[in-house]
C-alpha positions, -999 to +999 in steps of 0.1 A: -108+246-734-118+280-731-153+285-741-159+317-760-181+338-780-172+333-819-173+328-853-156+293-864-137+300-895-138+274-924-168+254-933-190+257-905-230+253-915-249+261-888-255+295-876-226+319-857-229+321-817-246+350-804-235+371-774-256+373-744-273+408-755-282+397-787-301+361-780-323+376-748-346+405-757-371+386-775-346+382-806-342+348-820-309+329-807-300+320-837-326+297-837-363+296-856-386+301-824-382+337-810-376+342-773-409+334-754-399+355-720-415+384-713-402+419-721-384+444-696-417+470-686-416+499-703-413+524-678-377+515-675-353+535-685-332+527-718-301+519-697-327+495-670-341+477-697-305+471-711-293+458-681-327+436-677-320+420-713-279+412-708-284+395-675-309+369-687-301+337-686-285+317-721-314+295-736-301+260-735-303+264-776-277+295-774-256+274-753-258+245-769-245+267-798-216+282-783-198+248-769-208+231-808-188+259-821-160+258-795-161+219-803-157+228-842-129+252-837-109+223-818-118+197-840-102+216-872-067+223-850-038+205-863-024+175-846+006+197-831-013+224-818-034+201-796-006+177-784+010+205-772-019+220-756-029+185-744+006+181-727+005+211-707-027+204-698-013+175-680+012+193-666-013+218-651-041+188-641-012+168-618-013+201-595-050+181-587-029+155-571-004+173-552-021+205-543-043+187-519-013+166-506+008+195-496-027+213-477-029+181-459+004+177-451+006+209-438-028+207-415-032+196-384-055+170-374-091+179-366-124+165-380-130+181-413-094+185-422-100+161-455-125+185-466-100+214-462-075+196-483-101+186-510-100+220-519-067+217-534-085+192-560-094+224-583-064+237-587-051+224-618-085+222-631-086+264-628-051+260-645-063+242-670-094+257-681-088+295-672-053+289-692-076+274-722-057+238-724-066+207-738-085+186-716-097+152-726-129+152-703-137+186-718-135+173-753-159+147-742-188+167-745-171+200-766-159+180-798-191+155-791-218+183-802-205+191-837-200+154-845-241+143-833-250+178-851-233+166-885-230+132-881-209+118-907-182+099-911-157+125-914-164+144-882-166+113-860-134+104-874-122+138-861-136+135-829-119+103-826-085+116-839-089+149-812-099+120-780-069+100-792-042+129-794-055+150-768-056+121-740-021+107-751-010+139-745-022+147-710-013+117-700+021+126-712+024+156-694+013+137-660+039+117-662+063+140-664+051+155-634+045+125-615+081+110-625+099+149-615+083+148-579+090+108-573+126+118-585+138+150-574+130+166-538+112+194-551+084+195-527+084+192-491+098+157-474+060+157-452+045+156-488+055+122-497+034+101-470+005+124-480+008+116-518+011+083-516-022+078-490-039+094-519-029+068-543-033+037-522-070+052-509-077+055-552-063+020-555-090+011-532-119+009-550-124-018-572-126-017-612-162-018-612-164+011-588-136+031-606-160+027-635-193+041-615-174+067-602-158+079-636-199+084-647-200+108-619-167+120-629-175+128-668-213+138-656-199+170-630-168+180-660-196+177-686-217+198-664-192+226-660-186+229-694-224+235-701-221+262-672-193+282-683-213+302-709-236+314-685-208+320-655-197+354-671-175+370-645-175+340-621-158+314-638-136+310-611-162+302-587-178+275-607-150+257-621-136+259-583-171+245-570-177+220-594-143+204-596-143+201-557-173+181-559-155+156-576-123+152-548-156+155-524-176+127-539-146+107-547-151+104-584-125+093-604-106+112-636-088+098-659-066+124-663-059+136-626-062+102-620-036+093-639-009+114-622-013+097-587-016+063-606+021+069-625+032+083-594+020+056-571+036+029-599+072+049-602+073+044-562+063+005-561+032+010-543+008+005-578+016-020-606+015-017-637-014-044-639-035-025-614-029+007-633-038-003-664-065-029-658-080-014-625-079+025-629-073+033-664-100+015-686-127+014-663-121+051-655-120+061-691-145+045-701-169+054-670-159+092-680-170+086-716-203+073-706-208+098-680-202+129-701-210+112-741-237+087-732-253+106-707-248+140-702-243+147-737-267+129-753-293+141-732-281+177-736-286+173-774-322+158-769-334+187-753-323+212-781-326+190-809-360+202-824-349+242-812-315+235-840-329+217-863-357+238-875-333+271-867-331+283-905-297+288-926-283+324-923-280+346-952 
């Protein structure tokens, strides 16, 4: 998901996204209650006072605005176009898995050398969202907004056709990934003990703690999604920061997840039992709750009277 600045075609009733320049000098955002921050001083030049008004931050309304419009836009693509985009994304996520077991592998041991190989973790998560793929933790809180904004039947029913396609298909793509590196020597021989000491430490935790860990999980994702409208020109840094939180905390992904899980089961160190019943729901569903339940919900609350007294536009 690549979160940008326009126009939804087709049906949309709410008001188009506004850039950065047009929703900070005291304009509305699209909204009905004009910008209450102060105006640049007007002994600044033409070009200061410019640059005063483009680098102020995005109200939480305009944001709010631009990922229900992103949501929209994904929400109306066909069923191919998103499995597609979903299995690549899938593809791209399982570098999460083996990026950081190829730094360790290739470290030597001192104190701090997990942290180093953490890094690794946001790899395919820049793959993914700088390459704008289908991710299901993304859609979590993207396709979310435009369903609580309209809420009927139809666009739930959307939101739930978009969950169901798009996760299917990154999990697809993980398991082509996982299968190709358990199959074929395509990455170093020292890689293997590292990637499978990833999936047993994963395997660790118990169902009830992959499920309180997926909350932190779908809380950080949902997070960066809500950042990325504001993280003009350093998008790689946040998605890069926040992502490593979630190898550095130890959160679990469903998606990411998922790779070291098939691969850990292909090899005989996971079962299938385990995989399912251990990682898989409880994960999910702790990602759900983390970025729906929580984030999301409480994300709507706090520019819910801001959209629904913004008027119509002509």
């Amino acid at each position: 998901m690549a979160v940008q600045n326009e126009n939804i075609a087709g049906g949309g009733d709410r008001s188009p996204v506004l850039d950065r320049s047009e929703t900070a000098g005291g304009a509305t955002d699209g909204g009905g209650d004009s910008d209450t921050r102060p105006e640049p001083q007007k002994d600044l030049t033409s070009e200061e006072r410019r640059i005063v008004v483009e680098t102020k931050s995005l109200r939480a309304a305009v944001i709010y605005e631009i990922i229900r419009t992103e949501g929209e836009g994904e929400l109306r693509r066909d069923v191919s176009a998103l499995w597609w985009s979903g299995v690549v994304a899938g593809l791209s996520i399982a570098f999460s898995f083996i990026t950081p077991a190829m730094i360790a592998a290739g470290l030597p041991a001192f104190p701090g050398a997990d942290l180093v190989a953490k890094a690794g973790y946001a790899v395919g998560f820049l793959m993914v969202i700088l390459g704008g793929q289908q991710l299901f933790t993304e859609n979590v809180l993207t396709a979310v907004l435009p369903a609580i904004t309209h809420n009927t039947a139809a666009w739930w029913g959307s939101l739930l056709r978009l969950w169901s396609v798009v996760l299917a298909a990154n999990i697809s793509g993980c398991l082509v990934v996982a299968l190709f590196i358990a199959s074929f020597p395509v990455l170093p021989e020292t890689s293997g003990p590292e990637l499978q000491r990833i999936v047993l430490h994963l395997m660790e935790n118990s169902a009830t703690e992959m499920f309180i860990k997926g909350i932190g999980a779908g809380w950080v994702i949902a997070a960066l999604v809500w950042m990325l409208p504001s993280s003009q020109g350093s998008e790689f840094v946040v998605i890069a920061l926040m992502t490593y939180l979630i190898a550095l905390f130890e959160f679990t992904h469903i998606v990411a997840g998922s790779a070291e899980v098939i691969y850990g089961w292909y090899v005989g160190i996971v079962s299938a039992n385990d995989g399912v019943l251990r990682f898989f729901l409880p994960t999910l569903a702790g990602n759900i709750v983390g970025g729906t339940v929580l984030f999301t919900a409480l994300s709507y609350a706090q520019v819910r009277k801001e959209i629904k007294e913004a008027p119509p536009v002509s």
